[in-house]
C-alpha positions, 0 to 999 in steps of 0.5 A: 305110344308117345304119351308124355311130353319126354318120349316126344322130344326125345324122339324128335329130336333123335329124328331130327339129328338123323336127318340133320347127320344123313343130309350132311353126310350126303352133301359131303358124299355128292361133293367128294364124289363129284370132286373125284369124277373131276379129278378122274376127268382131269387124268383122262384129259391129260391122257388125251393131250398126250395121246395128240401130241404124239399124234403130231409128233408123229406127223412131223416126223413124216414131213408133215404127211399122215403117219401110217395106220400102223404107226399110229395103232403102234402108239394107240396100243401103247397107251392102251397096255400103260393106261389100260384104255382102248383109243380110237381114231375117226375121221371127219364122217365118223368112220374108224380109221385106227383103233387099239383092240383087235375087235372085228366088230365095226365102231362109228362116232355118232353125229351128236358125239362129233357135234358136241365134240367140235365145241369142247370135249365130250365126256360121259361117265356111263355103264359098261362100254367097249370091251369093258364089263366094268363102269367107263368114262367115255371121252371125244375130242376133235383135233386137227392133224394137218390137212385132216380133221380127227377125232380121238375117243378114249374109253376108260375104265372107271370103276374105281370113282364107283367103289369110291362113291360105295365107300362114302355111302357105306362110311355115310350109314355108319356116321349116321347111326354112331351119331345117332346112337351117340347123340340119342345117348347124350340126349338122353342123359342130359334130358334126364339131368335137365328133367330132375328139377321138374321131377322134383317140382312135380313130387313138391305139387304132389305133396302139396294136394296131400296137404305137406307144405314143408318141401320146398324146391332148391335153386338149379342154376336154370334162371327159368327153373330157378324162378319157377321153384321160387314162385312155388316156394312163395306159393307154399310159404303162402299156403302153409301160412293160410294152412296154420292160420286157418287151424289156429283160427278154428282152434281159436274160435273153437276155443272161445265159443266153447265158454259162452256155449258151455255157460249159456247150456248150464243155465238154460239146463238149470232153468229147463231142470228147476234148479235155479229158483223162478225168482232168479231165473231173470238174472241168469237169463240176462247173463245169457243174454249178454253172452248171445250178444258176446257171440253175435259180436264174435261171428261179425268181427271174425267176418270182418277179418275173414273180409281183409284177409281175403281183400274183398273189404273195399275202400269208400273214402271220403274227406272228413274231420278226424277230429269231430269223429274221434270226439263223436265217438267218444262221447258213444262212451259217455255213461261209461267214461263218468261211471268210472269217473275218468277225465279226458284230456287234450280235446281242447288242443285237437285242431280240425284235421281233414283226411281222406279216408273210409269214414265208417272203417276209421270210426270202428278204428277210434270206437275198438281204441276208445273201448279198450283204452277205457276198459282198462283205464284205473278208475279215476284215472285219465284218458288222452286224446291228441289229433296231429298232422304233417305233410302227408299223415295224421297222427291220432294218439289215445292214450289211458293210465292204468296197468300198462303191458309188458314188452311181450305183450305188446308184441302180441297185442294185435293177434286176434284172440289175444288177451293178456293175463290181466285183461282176461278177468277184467274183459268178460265180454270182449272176444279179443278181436278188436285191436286185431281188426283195427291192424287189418282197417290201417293196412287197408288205408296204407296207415299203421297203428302202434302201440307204446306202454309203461308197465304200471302207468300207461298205453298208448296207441298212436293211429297213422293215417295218409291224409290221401289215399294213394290213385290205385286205392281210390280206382280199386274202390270205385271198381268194387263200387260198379260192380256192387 
């Protein structure tokens, strides 16, 4: 019956606050009861010192000797005709001497009454009593009227203290249930505004498993809600940026695939069809060949991306010379450097610079820079390298003459895929992921890697590197080492 979480608070709630308001309203309804069965004690009370002071009054007015019984049931009636109460009078054993009514019937004061009277007045409210058919009070008081000892009863009628205790219940039930019906109805209504923020958190989830990360949730004013929708807004904007970057990586890698599958199916079609002549099929063969190895490169670099997208590429650092794996690294390059008759300047300046870092990750770093600064050098034209240091980082500059890049391109050159217009006829087997990777090795040390160019004379990629790793980097690298 009570299947979500609304139905159950509401309910408990409306059940509490009914519970709160009869338990409340009963208090009240004891207390004013009790308060009336005082001030009821107190008219009574009252009636009674009045009745004995006449008593004695009485008594003086007789020289001090016991008024006679008519005399005395001459002032009881009267309080019984003013007062609508029947009196008593009883001596010290209990027997009735004079009474009010005209009843035949024989009445005593019972010996707990007489007991509890010689201490303080006794009083009692009960049920029917004496010639009442209607709730009384009975009341018994012991006095002293000269020589002798009496006792005054007085039964008086009290249904007036009932009808007023059935007036609070009946006013009791009524509260109860206004304030139920009240309280269930505002309730209700502010639940229902509390509930809309989750409402619409709950259609944003709904529309995020379908796969529509555009909604996004506004602030209430609720400093817990207004957090829960933020943390949702950044888990959509994160999400939906993994979204896009997954689709434009499908499409980017679709799209660079598609043109060595494309020449490699031509030519092996060519050779398997005989239109290629058996005197050539070597060379095309080793264009095949090289566009493999072009797709070998791409599937390992687009690996090493999908590893420090996910965080699962882990830091091995160790202290080295920058300077001695930049000019290892370098001389990788050699047959190339002196194919194109390129003269490399600035190793003589390097300094020994010692840095802690993963050596493996910053050597592919100074390999993807030194190839692409000499694959686009001029022929003849100048490679420069530079090692600098301060407090805290190294500075590693690689800089070649030649065409240089625009202000756009610069802005684009470390997406992956990205080539510019030029580099595309003059790079036939890059796969426009190395810069790329080189941005993501940085972001893994803490460094940044930027890029300064003239249009039609130079590029420069300067490296920034801490020459520590910070303590939390070296402790999440030794964990990811134990658990290897």
């Amino acid at each position: 019956m009570l299947k979500s979480i609304y139905s159950r608070i509401f309910f408990l709630c409306t059940i509490i606050l009914l519970f709160a308001s009869a338990l409340t309203g009963l208090i009240i309804v004891l207390y004013a009861n009790h308060l009336h069965e005082e001030e009821a004690y107190s008219s009574i009370d009252r009636t009674a010192r009045i009745i004995m002071m006449r008593m004695k009054e009485l008594y003086k007015d007789n020289d001090e000797e016991m008024p006679p019984e008519q005399a005395l049931r001459t002032e009881l009636e009267t309080f019984t005709l003013n007062e609508n109460i029947d009196c008593y009078l009883f001596n010290i054993e209990g027997e009735c001497t004079v009474r009010s009514d005209y009843s035949e019937q024989p009445i005593t004061l019972s010996v707990g009454m007489r007991d509890a009277a010689a201490v303080k007045p006794y009083y009692r409210m009960g049920g029917e009593s004496g010639n009442f058919s209607e709730p009384t009070a009975t009341y018994v008081e012991r006095f002293e009227l000269g020589p002798e000892t009496l006792y005054l009863m007085m039964i008086v009628p009290v249904s007036y203290v009932s009808e007023f205790s059935a007036k609070l219940l009946i006013i009791l039930v009524a509260v109860v249930l206004v304030t139920g019906i009240v309280g269930a109805v505002l309730f209700y209504l502010n639940t229902t505004q509390l509930l809309k923020p989750v409402l619409n958190i709950t259609h944003a989830a709904e529309a995020y498993a379908k796969g529509d990360f555009s909604a996004r949730l506004k602030e209430t004013g609720d400093s817990e809600l207004d957090y829960l929708a933020t943390t949702m807004n950044r888990m959509a904007d994160f999400i939906d940026k993994n979204e896009r970057s997954r689709k434009r990586f499908i499409s980017d890698i679709s799209h660079e695939l598609k043109t060595p599958m494309t020449t490699i199916g031509g030519f092996v079609d060519n050779i398997l069809d005989g239109t290629i002549p058996p005197e050539q099929e070597k060379h095309y063969l080793g264009i095949v060949s090289s566009e493999v190895q072009r797709m070998s490169r791409m599937v390992r670099s687009m690996l090493n991306i999908s590893r420090f997208e996910e965080g699962t590429m882990a830091l091995k650092p160790e202290t080295f010379d920058l300077t001695h794996l930049l000019i290892k690294t370098l001389l990788l390059f050699e047959k190339k450097v002196d194919a194109k008759g390129v003269s490399v300047e600035g190793l003589e300046d390097c300094p020994r610079t010692l840095a802690e870092a993963d050596k493996d990750l910053m050597q592919q770093v100074f390999y993807n820079l030194t190839e692409n600064a000499i694959k686009f050098v001029n022929k003849g034209g100048t490679l420069f390298l530079a090692v600098e240091s301060d407090e805290t980082q190294a500075h590693v500059h690689l800089r070649n003459t030649g065409d240089g890049l625009t202000e756009d391109e610069i802005s684009h050159v470390f997406e992956r895929f990205y080539k510019t217009d030029e580099s595309r006829g003059k790079d036939t087997t890059g796969v426009g992921l190395g810069l790329s990777i080189v941005s993501r090795i940085m972001v893994l040390h803490g460094g940044t890697v930027t890029v300064k160019s003239v249009k039609g004379e130079y590029t420069e990629f300067i490296v920034n590197l801490p020459l520590k790793q910070p303590e939390r980097e070296l402790e999440d690298s030794s964990a990811d080492q134990t658990k290897a």
